[in-house]
FITI-772823 format. One record per residue: residue number from 1; residue in one letter; x, y, z of N, C-alpha, C in turn. Coordinates in steps of 0.2 Angstrom, whole numbers, plus 5000, padded with zeros to 4 digits. Each point is the difference from the previous one (the first is absolute). Layout:
N
<r n="NUM" res="a" n_c1="X" n_c2="Y" n_c3="Z" ca_c1="X" ca_c2="Y" ca_c3="Z" c_c1="X" c_c2="Y" c_c3="Z"/>
...
This chain:
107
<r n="1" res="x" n_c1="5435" n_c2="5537" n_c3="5612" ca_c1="4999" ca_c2="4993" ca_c3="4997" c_c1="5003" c_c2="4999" c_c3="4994"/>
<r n="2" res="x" n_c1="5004" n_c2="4996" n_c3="4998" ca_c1="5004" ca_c2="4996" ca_c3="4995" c_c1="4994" c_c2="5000" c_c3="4995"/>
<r n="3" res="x" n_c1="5001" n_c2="4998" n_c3="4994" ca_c1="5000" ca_c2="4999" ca_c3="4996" c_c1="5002" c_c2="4992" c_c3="4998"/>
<r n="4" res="x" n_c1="4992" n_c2="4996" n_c3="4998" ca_c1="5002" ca_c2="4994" ca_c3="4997" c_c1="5006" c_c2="4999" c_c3="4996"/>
<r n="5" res="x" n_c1="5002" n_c2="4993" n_c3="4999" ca_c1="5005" ca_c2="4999" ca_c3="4992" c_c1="4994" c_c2="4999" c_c3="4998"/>
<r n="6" res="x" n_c1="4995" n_c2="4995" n_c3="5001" ca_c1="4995" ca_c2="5000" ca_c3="4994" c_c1="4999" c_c2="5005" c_c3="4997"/>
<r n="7" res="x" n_c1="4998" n_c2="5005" n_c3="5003" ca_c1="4998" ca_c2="5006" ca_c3="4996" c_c1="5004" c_c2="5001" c_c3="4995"/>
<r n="8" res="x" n_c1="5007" n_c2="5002" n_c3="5004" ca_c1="5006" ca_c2="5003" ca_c3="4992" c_c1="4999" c_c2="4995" c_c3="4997"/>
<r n="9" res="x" n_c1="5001" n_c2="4992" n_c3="5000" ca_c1="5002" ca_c2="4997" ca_c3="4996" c_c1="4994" c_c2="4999" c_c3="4995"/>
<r n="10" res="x" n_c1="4996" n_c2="5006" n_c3="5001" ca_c1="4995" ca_c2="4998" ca_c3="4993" c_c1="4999" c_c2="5004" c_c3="4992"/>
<r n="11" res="x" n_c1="5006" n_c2="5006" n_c3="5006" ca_c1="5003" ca_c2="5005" ca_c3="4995" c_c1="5005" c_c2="4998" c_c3="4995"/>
<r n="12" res="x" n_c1="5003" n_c2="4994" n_c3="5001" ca_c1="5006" ca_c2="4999" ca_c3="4997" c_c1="4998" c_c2="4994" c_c3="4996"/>
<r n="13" res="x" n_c1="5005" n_c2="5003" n_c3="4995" ca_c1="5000" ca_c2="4995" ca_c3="4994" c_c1="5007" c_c2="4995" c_c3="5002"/>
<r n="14" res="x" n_c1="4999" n_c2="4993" n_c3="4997" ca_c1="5007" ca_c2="4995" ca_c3="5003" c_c1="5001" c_c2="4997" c_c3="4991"/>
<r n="15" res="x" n_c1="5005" n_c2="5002" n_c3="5003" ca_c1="5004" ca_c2="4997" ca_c3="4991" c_c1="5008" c_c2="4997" c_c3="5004"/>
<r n="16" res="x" n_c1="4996" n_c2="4995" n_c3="5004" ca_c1="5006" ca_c2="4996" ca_c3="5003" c_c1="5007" c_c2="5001" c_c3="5005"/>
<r n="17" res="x" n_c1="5003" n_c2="5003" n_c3="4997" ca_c1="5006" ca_c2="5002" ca_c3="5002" c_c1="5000" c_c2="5005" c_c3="5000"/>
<r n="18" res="x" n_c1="4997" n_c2="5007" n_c3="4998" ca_c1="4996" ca_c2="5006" ca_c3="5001" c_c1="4996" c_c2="5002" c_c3="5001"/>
<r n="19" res="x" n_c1="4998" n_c2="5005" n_c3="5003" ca_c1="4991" ca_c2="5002" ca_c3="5002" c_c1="5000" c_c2="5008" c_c3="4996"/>
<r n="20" res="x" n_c1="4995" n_c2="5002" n_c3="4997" ca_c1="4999" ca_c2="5008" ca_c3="5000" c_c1="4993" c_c2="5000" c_c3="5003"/>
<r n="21" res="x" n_c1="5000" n_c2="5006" n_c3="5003" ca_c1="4995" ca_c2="5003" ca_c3="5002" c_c1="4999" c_c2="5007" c_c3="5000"/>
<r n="22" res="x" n_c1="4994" n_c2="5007" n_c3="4999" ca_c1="4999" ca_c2="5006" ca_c3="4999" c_c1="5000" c_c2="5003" c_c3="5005"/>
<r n="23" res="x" n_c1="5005" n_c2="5006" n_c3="5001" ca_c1="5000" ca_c2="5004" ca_c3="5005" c_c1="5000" c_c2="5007" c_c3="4998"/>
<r n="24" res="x" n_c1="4996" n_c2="5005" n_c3="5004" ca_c1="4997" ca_c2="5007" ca_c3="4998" c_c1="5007" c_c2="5003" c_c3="5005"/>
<r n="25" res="x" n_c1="5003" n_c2="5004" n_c3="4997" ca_c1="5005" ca_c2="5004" ca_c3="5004" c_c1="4998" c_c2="5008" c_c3="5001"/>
<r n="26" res="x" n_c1="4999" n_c2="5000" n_c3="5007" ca_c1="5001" ca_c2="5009" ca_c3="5003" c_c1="5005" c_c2="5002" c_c3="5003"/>
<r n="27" res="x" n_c1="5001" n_c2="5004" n_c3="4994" ca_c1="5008" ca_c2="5005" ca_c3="5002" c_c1="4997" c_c2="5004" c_c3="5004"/>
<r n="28" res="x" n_c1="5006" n_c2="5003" n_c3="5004" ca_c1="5000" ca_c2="5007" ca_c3="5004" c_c1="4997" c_c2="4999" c_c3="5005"/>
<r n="29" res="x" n_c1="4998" n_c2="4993" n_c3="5004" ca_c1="4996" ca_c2="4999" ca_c3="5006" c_c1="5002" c_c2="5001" c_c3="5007"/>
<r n="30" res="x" n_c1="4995" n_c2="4999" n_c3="5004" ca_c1="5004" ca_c2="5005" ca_c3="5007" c_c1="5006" c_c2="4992" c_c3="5004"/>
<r n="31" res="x" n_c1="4998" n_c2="4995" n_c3="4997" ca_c1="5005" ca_c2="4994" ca_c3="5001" c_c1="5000" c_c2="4995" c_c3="4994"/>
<r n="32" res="x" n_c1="5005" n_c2="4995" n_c3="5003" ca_c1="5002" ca_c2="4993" ca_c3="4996" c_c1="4994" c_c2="4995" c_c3="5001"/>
<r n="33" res="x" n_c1="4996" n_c2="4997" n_c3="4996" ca_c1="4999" ca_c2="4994" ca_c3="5002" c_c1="4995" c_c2="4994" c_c3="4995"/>
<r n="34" res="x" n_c1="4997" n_c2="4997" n_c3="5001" ca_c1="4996" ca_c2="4994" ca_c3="4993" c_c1="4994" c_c2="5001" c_c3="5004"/>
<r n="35" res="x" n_c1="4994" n_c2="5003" n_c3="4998" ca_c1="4994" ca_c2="4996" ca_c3="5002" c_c1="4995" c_c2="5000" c_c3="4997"/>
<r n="36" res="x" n_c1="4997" n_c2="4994" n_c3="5001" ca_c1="4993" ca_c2="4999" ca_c3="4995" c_c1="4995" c_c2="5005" c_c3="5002"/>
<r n="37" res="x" n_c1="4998" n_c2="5001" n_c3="4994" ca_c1="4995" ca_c2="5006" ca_c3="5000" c_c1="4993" c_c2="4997" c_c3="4996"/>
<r n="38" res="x" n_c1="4996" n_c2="4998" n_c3="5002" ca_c1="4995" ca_c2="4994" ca_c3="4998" c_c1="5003" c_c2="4993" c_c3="4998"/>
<r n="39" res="x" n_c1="5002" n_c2="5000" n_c3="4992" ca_c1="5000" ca_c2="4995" ca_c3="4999" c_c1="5007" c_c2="5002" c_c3="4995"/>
<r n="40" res="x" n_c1="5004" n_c2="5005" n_c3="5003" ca_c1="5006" ca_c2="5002" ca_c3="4994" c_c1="5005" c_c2="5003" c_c3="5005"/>
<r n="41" res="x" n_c1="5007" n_c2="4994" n_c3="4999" ca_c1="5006" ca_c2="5005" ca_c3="5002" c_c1="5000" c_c2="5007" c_c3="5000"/>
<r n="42" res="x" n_c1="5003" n_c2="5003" n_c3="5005" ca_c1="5003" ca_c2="5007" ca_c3="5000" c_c1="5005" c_c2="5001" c_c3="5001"/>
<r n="43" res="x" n_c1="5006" n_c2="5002" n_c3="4996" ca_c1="5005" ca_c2="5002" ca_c3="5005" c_c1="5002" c_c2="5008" c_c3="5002"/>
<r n="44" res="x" n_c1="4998" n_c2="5001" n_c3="5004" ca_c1="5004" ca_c2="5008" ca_c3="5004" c_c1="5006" c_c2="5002" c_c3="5001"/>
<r n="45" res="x" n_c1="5003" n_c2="5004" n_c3="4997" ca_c1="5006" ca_c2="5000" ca_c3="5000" c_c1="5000" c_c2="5010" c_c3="5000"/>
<r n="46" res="x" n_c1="5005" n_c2="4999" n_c3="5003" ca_c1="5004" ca_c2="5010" ca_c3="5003" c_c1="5001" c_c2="5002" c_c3="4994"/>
<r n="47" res="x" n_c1="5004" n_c2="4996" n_c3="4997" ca_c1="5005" ca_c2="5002" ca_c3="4994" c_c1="4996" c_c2="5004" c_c3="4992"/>
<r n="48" res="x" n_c1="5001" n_c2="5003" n_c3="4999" ca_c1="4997" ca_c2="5005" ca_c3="4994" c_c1="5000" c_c2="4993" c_c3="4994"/>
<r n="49" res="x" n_c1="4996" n_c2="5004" n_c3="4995" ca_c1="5000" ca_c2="4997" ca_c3="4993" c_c1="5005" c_c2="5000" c_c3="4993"/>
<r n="50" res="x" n_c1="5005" n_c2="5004" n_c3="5005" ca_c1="5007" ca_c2="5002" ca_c3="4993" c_c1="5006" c_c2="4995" c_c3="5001"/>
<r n="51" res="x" n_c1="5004" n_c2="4999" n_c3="4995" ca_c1="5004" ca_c2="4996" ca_c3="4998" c_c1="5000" c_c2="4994" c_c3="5004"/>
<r n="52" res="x" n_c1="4996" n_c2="4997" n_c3="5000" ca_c1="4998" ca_c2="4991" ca_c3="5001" c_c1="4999" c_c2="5000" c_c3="5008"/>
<r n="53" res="x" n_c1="4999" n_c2="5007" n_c3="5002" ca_c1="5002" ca_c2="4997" ca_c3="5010" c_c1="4994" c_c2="4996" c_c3="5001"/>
<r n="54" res="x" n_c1="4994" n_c2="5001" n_c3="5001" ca_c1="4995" ca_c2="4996" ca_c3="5001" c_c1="4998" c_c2="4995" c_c3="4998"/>
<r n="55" res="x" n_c1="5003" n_c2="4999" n_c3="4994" ca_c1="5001" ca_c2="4993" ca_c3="4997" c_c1="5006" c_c2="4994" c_c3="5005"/>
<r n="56" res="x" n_c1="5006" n_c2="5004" n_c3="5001" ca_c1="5006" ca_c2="4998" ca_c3="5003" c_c1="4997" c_c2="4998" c_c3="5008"/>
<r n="57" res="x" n_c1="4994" n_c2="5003" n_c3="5001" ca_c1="4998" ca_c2="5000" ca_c3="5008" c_c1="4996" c_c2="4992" c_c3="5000"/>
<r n="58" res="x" n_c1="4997" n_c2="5000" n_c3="4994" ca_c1="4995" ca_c2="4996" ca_c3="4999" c_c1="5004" c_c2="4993" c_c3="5001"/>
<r n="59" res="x" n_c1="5006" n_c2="5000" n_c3="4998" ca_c1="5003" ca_c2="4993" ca_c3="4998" c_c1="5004" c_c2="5000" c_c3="5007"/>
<r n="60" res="x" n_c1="5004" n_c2="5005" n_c3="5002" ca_c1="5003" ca_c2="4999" ca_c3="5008" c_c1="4995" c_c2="4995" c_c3="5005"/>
<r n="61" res="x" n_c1="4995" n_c2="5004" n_c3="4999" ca_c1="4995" ca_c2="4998" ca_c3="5005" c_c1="4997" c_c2="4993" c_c3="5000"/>
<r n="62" res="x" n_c1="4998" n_c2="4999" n_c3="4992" ca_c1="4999" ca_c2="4991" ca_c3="4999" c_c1="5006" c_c2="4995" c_c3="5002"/>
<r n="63" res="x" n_c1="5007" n_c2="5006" n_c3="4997" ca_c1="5004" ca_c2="4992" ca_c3="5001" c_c1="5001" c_c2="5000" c_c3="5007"/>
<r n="64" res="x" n_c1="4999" n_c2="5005" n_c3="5006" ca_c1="5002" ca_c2="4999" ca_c3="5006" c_c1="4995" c_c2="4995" c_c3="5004"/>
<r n="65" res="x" n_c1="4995" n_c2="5003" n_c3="4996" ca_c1="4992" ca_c2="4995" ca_c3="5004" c_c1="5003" c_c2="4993" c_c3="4997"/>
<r n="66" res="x" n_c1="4999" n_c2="4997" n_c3="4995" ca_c1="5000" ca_c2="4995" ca_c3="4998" c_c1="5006" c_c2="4996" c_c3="5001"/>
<r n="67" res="x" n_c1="5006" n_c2="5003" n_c3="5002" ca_c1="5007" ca_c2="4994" ca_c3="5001" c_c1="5002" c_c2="4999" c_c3="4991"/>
<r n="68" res="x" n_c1="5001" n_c2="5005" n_c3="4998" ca_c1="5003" ca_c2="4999" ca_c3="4994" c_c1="5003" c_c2="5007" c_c3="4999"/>
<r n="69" res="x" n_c1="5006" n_c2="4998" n_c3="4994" ca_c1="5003" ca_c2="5004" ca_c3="4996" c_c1="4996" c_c2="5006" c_c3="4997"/>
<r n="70" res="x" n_c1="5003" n_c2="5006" n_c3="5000" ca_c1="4995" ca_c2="5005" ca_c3="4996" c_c1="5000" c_c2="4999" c_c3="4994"/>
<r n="71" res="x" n_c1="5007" n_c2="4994" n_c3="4996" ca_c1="4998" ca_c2="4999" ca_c3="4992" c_c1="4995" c_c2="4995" c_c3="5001"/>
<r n="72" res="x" n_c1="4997" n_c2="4998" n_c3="5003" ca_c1="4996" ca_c2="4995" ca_c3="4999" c_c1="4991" c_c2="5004" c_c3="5000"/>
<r n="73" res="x" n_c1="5000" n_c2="5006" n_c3="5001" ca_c1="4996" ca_c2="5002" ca_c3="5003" c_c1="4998" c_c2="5005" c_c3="4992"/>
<r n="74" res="x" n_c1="4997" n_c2="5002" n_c3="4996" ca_c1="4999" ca_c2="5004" ca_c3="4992" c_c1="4995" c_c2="5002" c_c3="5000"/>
<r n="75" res="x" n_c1="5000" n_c2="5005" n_c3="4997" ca_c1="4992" ca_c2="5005" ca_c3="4998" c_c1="5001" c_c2="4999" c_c3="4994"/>
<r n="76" res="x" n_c1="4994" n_c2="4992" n_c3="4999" ca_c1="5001" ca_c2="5001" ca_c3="4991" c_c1="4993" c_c2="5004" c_c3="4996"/>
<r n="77" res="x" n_c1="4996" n_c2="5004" n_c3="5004" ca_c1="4996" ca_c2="5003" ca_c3="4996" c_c1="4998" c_c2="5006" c_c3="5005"/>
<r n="78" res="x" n_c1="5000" n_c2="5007" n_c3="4995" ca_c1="4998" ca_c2="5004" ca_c3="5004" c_c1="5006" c_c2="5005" c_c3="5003"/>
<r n="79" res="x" n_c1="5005" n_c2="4998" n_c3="5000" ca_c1="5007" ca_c2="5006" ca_c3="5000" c_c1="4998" c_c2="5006" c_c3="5003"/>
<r n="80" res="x" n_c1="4997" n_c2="5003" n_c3="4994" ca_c1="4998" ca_c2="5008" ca_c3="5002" c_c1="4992" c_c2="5001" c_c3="5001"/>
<r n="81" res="x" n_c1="4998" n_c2="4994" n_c3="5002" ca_c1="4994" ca_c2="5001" ca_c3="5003" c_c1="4999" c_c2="4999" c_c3="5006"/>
<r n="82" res="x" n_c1="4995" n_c2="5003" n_c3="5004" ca_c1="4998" ca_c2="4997" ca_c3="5006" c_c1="4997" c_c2="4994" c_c3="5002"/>
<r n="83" res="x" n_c1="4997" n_c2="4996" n_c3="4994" ca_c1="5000" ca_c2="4994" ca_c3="5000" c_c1="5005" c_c2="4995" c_c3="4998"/>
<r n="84" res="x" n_c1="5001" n_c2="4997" n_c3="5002" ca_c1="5006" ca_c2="4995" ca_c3="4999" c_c1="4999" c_c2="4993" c_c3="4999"/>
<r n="85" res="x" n_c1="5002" n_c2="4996" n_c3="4998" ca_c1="5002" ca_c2="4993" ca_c3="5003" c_c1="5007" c_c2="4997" c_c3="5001"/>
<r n="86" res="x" n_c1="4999" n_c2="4996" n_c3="5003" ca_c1="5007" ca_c2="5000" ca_c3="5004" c_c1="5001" c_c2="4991" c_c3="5001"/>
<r n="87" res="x" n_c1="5006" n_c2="4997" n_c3="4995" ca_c1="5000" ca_c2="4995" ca_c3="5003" c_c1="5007" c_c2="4998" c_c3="5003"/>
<r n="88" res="x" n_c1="4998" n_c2="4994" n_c3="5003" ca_c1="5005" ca_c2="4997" ca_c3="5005" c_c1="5002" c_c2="4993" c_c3="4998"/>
<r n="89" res="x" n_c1="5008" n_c2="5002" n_c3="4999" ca_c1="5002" ca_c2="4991" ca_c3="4997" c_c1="5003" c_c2="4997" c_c3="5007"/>
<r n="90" res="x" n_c1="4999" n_c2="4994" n_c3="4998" ca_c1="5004" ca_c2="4996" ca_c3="5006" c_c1="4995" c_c2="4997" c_c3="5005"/>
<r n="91" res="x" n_c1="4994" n_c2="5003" n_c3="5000" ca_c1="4995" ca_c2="4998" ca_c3="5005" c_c1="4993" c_c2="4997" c_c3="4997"/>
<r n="92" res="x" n_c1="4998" n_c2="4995" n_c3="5003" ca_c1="4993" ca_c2="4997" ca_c3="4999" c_c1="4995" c_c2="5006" c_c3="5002"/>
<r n="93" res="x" n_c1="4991" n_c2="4999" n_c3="4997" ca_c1="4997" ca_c2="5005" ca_c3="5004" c_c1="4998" c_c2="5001" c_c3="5007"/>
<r n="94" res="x" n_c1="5001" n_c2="4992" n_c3="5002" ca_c1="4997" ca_c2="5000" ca_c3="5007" c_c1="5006" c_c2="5003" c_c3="5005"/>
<r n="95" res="x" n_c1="5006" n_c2="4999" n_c3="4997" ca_c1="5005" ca_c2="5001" ca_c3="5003" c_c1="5001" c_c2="5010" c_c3="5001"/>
<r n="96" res="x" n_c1="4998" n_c2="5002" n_c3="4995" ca_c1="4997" ca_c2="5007" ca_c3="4999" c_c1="4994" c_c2="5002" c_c3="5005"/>
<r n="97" res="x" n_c1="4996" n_c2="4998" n_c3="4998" ca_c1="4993" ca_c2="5001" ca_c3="5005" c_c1="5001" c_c2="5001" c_c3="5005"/>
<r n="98" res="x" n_c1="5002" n_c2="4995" n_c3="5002" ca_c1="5003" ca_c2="4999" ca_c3="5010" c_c1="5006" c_c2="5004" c_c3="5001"/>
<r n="99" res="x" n_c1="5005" n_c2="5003" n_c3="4995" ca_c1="5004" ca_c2="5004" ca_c3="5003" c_c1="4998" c_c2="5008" c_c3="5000"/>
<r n="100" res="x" n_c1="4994" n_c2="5001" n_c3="4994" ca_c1="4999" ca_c2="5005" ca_c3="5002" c_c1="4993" c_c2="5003" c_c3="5004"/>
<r n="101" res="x" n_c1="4997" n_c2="4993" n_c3="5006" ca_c1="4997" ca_c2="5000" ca_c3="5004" c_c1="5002" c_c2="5004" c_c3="5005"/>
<r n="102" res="x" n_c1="5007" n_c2="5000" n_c3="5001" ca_c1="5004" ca_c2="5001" ca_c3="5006" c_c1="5002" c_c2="5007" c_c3="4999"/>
<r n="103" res="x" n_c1="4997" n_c2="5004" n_c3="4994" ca_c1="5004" ca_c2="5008" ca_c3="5000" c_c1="4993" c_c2="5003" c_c3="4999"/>
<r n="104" res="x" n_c1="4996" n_c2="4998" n_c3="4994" ca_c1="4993" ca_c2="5003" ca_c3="4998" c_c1="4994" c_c2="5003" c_c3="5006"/>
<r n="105" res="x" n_c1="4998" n_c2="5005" n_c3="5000" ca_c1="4998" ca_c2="5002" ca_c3="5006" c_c1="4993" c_c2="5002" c_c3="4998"/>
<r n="106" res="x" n_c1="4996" n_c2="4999" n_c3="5001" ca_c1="4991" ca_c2="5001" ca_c3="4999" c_c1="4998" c_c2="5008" c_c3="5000"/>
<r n="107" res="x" n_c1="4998" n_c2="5003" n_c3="4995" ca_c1="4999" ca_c2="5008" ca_c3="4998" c_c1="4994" c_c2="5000" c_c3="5006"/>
């Protein structure tokens, strides 16, 4: 079962031509993928926690979902955290919601 856009898009902050939203990052997972885990992004990723891979996983993965550039795609908080947030230029939120409807998988 999909995952509404309402729901993500209640995650996300709109700052017009950008959106950020918070994403929890697990390295070392048995796979790649985004899913809401209550009411909070997850990303799962293979890739270990040393020199930026799971970070590098995290933006592949948005800018492929989303139909954008991976410069448009930045972790401006949380680097070396597994909390993050993450935003995205170039897109409106609804336009975000609804792209990440189509990848986000229900935990």
């Amino acid at each position: 079962m999909p995952v509404p856009a309402e729901t993500l898009r209640k995650l996300l902050e709109d700052y017009g031509d950008r959106v950020r939203f918070p994403v929890y990052v697990r390295p070392e997972s048995n796979r790649t993928a985004l899913v809401l885990e209550g009411d909070e992004l997850v990303f799962l990723t293979e890739e270990p926690p040393v020199e930026g891979r799971a970070n590098a996983s995290l933006v592949r993965f948005l800018a492929r979902a989303l139909g954008v550039n991976r410069s448009q795609v930045e972790i401006v908080h949380g680097a070396r955290s597994r909390a993050k947030v993450v935003e995205i230029r170039g897109l409106d939120a609804d336009a975000v919601s609804e792209r990440l409807a189509e990848v986000v998988e229900p935990w």
